[in-house]
C-alpha positions in Angstrom: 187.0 86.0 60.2 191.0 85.8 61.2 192.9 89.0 61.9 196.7 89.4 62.3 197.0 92.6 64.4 200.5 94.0 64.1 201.8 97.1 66.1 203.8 99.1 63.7 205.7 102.3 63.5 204.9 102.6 60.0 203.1 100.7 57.5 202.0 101.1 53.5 200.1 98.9 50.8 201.7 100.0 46.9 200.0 98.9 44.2 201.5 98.7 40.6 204.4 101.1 42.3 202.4 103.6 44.1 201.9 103.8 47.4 197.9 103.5 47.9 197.4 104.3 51.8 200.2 104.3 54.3 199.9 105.5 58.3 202.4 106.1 60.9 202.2 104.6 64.0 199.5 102.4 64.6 198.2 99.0 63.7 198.6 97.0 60.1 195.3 94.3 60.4 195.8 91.6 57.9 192.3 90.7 57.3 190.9 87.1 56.2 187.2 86.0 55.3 185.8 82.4 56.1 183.1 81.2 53.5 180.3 81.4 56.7 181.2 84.5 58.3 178.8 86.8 59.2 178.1 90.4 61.1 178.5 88.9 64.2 182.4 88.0 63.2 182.7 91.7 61.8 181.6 93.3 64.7 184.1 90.8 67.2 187.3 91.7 64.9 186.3 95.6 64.9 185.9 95.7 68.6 189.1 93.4 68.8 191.0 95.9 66.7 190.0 99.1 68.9 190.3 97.7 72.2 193.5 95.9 71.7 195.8 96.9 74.8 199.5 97.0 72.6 201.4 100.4 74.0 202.5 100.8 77.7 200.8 104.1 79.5 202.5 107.2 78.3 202.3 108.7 82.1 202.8 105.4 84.3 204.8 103.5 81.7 202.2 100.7 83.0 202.3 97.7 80.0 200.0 97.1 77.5 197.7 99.6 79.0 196.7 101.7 76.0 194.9 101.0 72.9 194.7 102.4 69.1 192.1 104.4 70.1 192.9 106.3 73.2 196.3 106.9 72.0 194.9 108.4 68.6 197.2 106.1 66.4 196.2 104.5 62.9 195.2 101.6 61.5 195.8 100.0 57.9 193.5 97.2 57.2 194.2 94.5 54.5 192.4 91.9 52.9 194.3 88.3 52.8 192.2 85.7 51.6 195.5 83.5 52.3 194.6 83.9 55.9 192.3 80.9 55.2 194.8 78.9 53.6 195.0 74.5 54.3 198.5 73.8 53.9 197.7 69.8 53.5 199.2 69.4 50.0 201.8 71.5 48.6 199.0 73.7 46.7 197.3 75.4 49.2 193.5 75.0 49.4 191.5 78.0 49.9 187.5 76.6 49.9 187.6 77.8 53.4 188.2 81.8 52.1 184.7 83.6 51.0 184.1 84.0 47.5 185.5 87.2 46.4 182.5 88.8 45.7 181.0 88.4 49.2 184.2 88.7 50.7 184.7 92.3 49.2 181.5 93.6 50.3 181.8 92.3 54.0 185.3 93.6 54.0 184.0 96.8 52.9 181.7 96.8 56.0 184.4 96.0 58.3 186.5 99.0 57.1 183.1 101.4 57.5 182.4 99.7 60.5 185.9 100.6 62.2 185.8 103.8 60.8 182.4 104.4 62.3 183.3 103.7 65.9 187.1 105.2 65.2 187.9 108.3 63.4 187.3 107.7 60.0 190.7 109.9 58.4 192.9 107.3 60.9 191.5 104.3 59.6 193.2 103.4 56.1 193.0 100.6 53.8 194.7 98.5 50.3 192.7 97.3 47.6 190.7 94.4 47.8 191.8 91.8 45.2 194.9 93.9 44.1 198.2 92.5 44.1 199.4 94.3 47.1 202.9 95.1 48.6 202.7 95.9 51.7 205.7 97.5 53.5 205.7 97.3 57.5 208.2 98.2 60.8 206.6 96.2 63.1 207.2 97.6 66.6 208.2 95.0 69.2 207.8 92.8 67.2 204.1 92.6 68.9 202.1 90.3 66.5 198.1 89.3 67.8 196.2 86.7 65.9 192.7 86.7 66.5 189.6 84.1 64.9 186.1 85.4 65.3 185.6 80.9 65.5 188.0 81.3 68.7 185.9 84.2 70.7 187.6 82.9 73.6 191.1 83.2 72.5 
C-alpha cells in the first residue's frame, strides 16, 4: 500500500461540481492499493498516518514534534490507483494496482480503521472510483511518501 502524506491547510475532493468532503488543517493521504496487499499494509499506513510528526510544538516551537492526532487536525483520505502506476512505455501499466473491487473494500477498511483509532467526524474521505478533483494548500510544502513494501523507509 503507498501513501502520499501531505500537510495542508486546507483540502477538498468535488465530484461532478460538488464539493464531497473537505477539512481544514490537517493531512490530505493520497492512497494507492498493490494487487497483494493485505491487513498488515493497512494497519502500517494507518499508524503511519497518525503518528506522523509534521507541525513544530505549539509551546516549544520544537520541529516536527507534533502529530495529526495530538494536535486534533484532520485528515482527507483518497484513493489513487495511479499510485501504482509503471511508467515503462508511454501508456502507463497499472497490473501492479488491486482490482477495483478488492481495492474498494480494503480502502474502506483503512478509512474505518483510522477513524477507529482517530476521531471518526476528523477523518474524511472522496469517492472511491469517482472522477475526483481534489483541491489542496499544501503547507510547507511538507510532502511524505510512505510503501507499506518499504517498512523501513
Amino acid at each position: 500500500m503507498r501513501a502520499v502524506i501531505q500537510r495542508v491547510k486546507s483540502a477538498s475532493v468535488t465530484v461532478d461540481g460538488e464539493v464531497v468532503s473537505s477539512i481544514g488543517p490537517g493531512l490530505l493521504c493520497l492512497i494507492g492499493i498493490r494487487e497483494t496487499d493485505t491487513l498488515t499494509d493497512l494497519e502500517f499506513i494507518c499508524k503511519k498516518i497518525l503518528t506522523v510528526r509534521a507541525w513544530p510544538h505549539p509551546e516549544t516551537n520544537k520541529a516536527w514534534d507534533v502529530n495529526v492526532t495530538s494536535a486534533g487536525l484532520e485528515i482527507l483520505l483518497v484513493s489513487q490507483f495511479t499510485l501504482y502506476a509503471r511508467l515503462k512505455k508511454p501508456k502507463p501499466d497499472y497490473s501492479k494496482a488491486m482490482g477495483p473491487q478488492q481495492a474498494k473494500e480494503l480502502y474502506s477498511q483503512l478509512v474505518e480503521e483510522v477513524r477507529r483509532q482517530y476521531m471518526a467526524a476528523r477523518v474524511k474521505d472522496g469517492i472511491f472510483g469517482a472522477k475526483m478533483d481534489v483541491a489542496l494548500v499544501n503547507d510547507g510544502p511538507v510532502t511524505y511518501m510512505l510503501d507499506s513494501a518499504d517498512r523501513d523507509g
